[in-house]
C-alpha positions, 0 to 999 in steps of 0.5 A: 499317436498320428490316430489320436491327432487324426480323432482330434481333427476330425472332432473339431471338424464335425463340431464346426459342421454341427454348428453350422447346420444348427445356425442354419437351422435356427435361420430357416425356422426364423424366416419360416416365423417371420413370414407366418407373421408377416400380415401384409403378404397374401396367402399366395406369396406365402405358399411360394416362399414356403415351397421355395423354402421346403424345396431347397430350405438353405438357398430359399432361407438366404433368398428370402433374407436377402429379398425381406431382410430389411422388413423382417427386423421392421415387422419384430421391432413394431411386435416388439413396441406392441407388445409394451404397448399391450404390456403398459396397457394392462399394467395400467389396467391392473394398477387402477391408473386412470380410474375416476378419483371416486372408484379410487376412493371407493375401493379404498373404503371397501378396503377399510371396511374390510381391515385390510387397511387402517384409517391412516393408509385411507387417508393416503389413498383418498389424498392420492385419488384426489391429487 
């Protein structure tokens, strides 16, 4: 029985170990991410934090995010508002919002013609076009 309690222990003492060195891992290859990203830094102060970075991986990753932690959650969310930004843009683009009443109203009459729609639902668009 003591060699099964040993077993355990030293189960949940590896699984413990695995664990960190994953979230070590994923924490090495976001600063890695994050300084790739970074547009403001030069190629020089990028080369010496991805030497410190290859050299010693775990205390260069806690260098950096104690030296650029600050500006790393900056630097995501300002990718993030330009990314909804490029998002809505392209949504607007798609939907045909800002288009002149006239393209509006002309798209929808080739949609007529067509028979993709009726009179009834022309008459919608044009109304809409023109409010």
């Amino acid at each position: 029985m003591g060699t099964n309690a040993n077993s355990f222990w030293d189960v949940l003492l590896w699984s413990f170990w695995f664990f960190i060195w994953i979230a070590a891992l994923m924490v090495w290859f976001r600063c890695l991410m994050d300084l790739f990203g970074d547009h403001s830094l030069n190629g020089w102060a990028k080369a010496g934090w991805v030497i410190l970075m290859i050299f010693v991986p775990w205390l260069g990753a806690l260098i950096y995010l104690i030296a650029r932690g600050r500006g790393m959650a900056e630097r995501q969310m300002a990718e993030i508002a330009r990314r909804q930004a490029a998002q809505q843009d392209y949504i607007k683009q798609v939907a045909g919002e800002g288009a002149a009443p006239a393209a509006q109203i002309a798209d929808a009459k080739a949609l007529l013609d067509s028979g993709a729609i009726n009179q009834t639902e022309f008459d919608s668009l044009k109304a809409k076009a023109l409010a």
